[in-house]
N, C-alpha and C positions, 0 to 999 in steps of 0.2 A: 459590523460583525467581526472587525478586524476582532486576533485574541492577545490581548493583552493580557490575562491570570497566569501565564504557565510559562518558563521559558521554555523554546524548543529543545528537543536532545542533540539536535544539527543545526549546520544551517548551508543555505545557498545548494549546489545543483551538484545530486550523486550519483552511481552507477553502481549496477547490480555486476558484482565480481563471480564470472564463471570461468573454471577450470582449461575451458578453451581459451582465455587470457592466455597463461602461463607462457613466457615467453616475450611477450610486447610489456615496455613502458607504461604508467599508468603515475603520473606526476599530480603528488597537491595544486601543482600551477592551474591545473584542467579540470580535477573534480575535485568535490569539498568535502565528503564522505561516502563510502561504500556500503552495501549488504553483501550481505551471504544466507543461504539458508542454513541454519544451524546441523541438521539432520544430514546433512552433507560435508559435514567435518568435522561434528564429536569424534573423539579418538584415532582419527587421521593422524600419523605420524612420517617418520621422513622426510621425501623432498617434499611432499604437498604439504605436510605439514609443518613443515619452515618457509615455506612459501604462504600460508596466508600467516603464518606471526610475523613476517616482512610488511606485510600489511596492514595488520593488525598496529601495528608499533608506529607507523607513519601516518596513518589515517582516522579521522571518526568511524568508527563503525558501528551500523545496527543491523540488527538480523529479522528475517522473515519465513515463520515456520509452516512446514509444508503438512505435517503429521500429527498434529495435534487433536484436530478432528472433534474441534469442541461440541459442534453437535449431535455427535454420532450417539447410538444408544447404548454403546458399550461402555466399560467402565473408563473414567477417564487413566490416562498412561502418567502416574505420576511419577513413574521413573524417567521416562523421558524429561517431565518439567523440569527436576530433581537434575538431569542431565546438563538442560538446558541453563540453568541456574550456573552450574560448574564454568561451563561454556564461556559465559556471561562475564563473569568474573576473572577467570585465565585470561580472557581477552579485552577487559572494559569496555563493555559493550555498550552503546548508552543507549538502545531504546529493543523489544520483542515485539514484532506484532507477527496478528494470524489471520486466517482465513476466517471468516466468518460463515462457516459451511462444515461440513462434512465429507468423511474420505474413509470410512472404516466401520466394521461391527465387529465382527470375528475374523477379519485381515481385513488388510489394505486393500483400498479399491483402485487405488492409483487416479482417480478424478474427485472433482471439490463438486459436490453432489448440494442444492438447495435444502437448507431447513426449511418447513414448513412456518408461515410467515402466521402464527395464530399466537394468542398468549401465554397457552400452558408452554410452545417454547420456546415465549422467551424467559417463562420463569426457569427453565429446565438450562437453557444455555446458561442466564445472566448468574447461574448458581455452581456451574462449575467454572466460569472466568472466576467469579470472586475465587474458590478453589485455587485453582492456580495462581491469581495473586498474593494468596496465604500462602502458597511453599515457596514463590520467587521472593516474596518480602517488597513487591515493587508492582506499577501497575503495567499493565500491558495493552497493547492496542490491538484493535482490531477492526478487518481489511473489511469495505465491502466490494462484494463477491460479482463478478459473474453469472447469470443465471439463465436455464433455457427451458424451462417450466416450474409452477408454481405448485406444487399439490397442496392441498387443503387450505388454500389461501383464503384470510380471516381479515386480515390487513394490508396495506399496502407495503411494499419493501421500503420505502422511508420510515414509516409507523413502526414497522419490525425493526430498523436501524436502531432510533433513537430512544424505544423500549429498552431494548437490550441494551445501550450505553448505556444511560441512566441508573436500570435497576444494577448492573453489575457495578457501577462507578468505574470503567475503563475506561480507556481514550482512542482514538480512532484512526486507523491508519487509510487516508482519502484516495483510493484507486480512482483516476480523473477518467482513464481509457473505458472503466467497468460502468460509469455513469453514462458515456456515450454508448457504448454499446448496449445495453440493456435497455435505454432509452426508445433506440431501433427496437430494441425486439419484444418490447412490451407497452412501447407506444404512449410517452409519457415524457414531460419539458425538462431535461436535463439542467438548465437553467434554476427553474423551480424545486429540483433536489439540493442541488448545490442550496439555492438560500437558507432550505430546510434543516440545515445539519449544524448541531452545535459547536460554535468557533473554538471554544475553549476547552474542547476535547482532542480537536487537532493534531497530531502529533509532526507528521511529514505527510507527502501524497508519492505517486505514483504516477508514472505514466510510461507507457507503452503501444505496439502500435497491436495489429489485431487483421484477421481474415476477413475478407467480403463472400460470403455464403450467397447472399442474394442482398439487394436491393436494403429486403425487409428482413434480414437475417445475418447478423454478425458473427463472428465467433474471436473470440478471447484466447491470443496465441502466443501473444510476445515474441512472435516471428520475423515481423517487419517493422520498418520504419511508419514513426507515426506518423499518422495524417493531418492536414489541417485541421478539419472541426474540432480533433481531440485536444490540437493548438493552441483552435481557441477557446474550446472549453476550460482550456487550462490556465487562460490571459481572466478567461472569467473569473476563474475559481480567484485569482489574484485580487482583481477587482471587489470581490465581495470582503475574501478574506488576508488579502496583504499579500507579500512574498515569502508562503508558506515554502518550507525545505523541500523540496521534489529529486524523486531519483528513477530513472532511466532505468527501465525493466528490459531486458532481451535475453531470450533463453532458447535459443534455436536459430537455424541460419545466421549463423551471430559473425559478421563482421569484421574487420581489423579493427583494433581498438580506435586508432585515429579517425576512423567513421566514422563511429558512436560519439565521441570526441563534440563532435560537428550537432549532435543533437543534445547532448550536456550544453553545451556551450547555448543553445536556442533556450533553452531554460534558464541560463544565467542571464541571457539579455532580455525575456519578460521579468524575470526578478528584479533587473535594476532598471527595467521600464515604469512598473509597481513601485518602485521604490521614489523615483523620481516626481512621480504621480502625486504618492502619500503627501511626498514633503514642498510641493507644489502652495501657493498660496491659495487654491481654492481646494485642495485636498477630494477625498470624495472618492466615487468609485470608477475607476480609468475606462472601463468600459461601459459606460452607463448607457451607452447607445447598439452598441453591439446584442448580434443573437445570435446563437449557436442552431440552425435548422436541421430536424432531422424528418427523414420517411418513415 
C-alpha cells in the first residue's frame, strides 16, 4: 500500500512552529520542514512578521488551517481561501490541509465540531473542497478529526473518510494521534483504519500527544508528550504505508524547543527504521507482528 503515484510535498520529521519559539534555535540539522496555521499570520507584519519569513526562507514549509470550517452550513469564507492562496505564494508553501469538521455558522465557535457521517454530507462537504480547490488552483488535504459524538450517523467514520476523498478528489492529511484516540472512544481497531485509507492520497501525517479523561475517554489536546501506543501506531502506519513525512503537533504547555527536538528526532529514527526495512532483501511490512491494543 506503500504510495508510489505522487511525490510528497516534504519529506522526513517536522514541527509545528508557535509563536512561543521565538527566541530558541530551530536548525534544518533537527527538523526537515515546519507548519504554521495560516489564520495566524495573514497580514502579520513587524518583528513576527520577519520572524516567520526567517523561516519561511530556510525551511519547507506547509500550513494547517484552523477556520475554514468546511462543513459548517454557512457560506463558505472565500475570502479567507483567496487570503490563503496569497499566503501560499508570498511564502512557497508546498502543501494546505484542514480540519475535516466544523467551527462556525454565524461566528466562530472556537472548537472543530463532527459533521454528520451520512451521505447528503459528504456530497455537501466533497462540493465545497472541490470549491476551494477551484480558487487555490491546487488540491488540498484534509485532516481527519477528533470526534466525541456522532449525530445522525449513517456510516462509519472510515466510510465518511474515504467518500469524501474520493468525491472531492483531495488528499489527506493522516492525524496518527486522532486515529488512536477515537479508537478508545468509539471502540474500533485502529489497526484496521489505518489499512482502510487510501495510500495515494497521503500527503504527510501528524502526530501528537493528547489527555487521558478516563480509561475509555480520551481527549485530543496537543498538550503533552506522546505516548507509546500513539508510537506505535505510528511504526504501523510506516509499516503499511512507508516513511510517510510526519510532523510533531504541540500547542500548549509547550516546551523548550530542545525537548520537542528529542520527539522529532523519535520520528526520524522509525523513518529510517521503515526505510531500512523497505530496502531489506525480504522487504514487506516491518511490523507485521505487531498490535496496537486499545480499551
Amino acid at each position: 500500500m506503500v504510495n508510489t503515484q505522487r511525490p510528497y510535498p516534504v519529506h522526513g520529521a517536522g514541527l509545528g512552529l508557535r509563536r512561543a519559539m521565538m527566541g530558541e534555535t530551530i536548525s534544518p540539522e533537527h527538523v526537515d520542514f515546519l507548519e504554521v496555521a495560516p489564520e495566524n499570520w495573514i497580514g502579520v507584519g513587524g518583528r513576527l512578521g520577519r520572524w516567520l519569513r526567517a523561516h519561511t526562507e530556510r525551511f519547507p514549509f506547509v500550513i494547517h488551517g484552523l477556520s475554514l470550517s468546511i462543513g459548517s452550513p454557512a457560506p463558505l469564507d472565500e475570502m479567507l481561501v483567496r487570503d490563503i492562496k496569497k499566503f501560499m505564494l508570498d511564502h512557497d508553501i508546498r502543501c494546505y490541509s484542514e480540519h475535516l469538521s466544523y467551527c462556525s455558522d454565524q461566528g466562530h465557535l472556537y472548537d472543530l465540531l463532527p459533521i454528520p457521517f451520512t451521505e447528503e454530507a459528504v456530497h455537501y462537504v466533497a462540493g465545497r473542497i472541490r470549491r476551494v480547490q477551484d480558487i487555490l488552483e491546487q488540491r488540498i488535504a484534509m485532516e481527519n478529526v477528533s470526534y466525541y459524538a456522532a449525530p445522525g450517523q449513517e456510516m462509519s467514520e472510515l466510510a465518511f473518510l474515504n467518500a469524501v476523498l474520493e468525491e472531492a478528489d483531495c488528499d489527506l492529511l493522516l492525524d496518527v494521534n486522532n486515529i488512536y484516540v477515537n479508537a478508545i472512544n468509539h471502540h474500533y481497531d485502529p489497526e484496521a483504519f489505518l489499512c482502510g485509507l487510501p495510500a495515494e492520497r497521503i500527503r504527510y501525517a501528524h502526530i501528537a500527544g493528547h489527555f487521558d479523561e478516563a480509561d475509555d475517554l480520551k481527549v485530543d489536546t496537543h498538550g503533552a508528550p506522546v505516548i507509546d501506543p500513539v508510537w506505535q501506531l505510528l511504526q504501523r502506519a510506516y509499516g503499511i504505508f512507508g516513511p510517510i513525512p510526519t510532523l510533531l503537533e504541540r500547542d500548549f504547555n509547550i516546551p523548550p524547543v530542545a525537548e520537542l527536538r528529542t520527539e522529532v528526532e523519535r520520528i526520524r529514527q522509525f523513518q529510517r527504521d521503515a526505510e531500512s526495512v523497505a530496502a531489506g532483501p525480504a522487504g514487506g511490512d516491518q511490523l507485521s507482528g505487531a498490535s496496537i491494543h486499545v480499551r
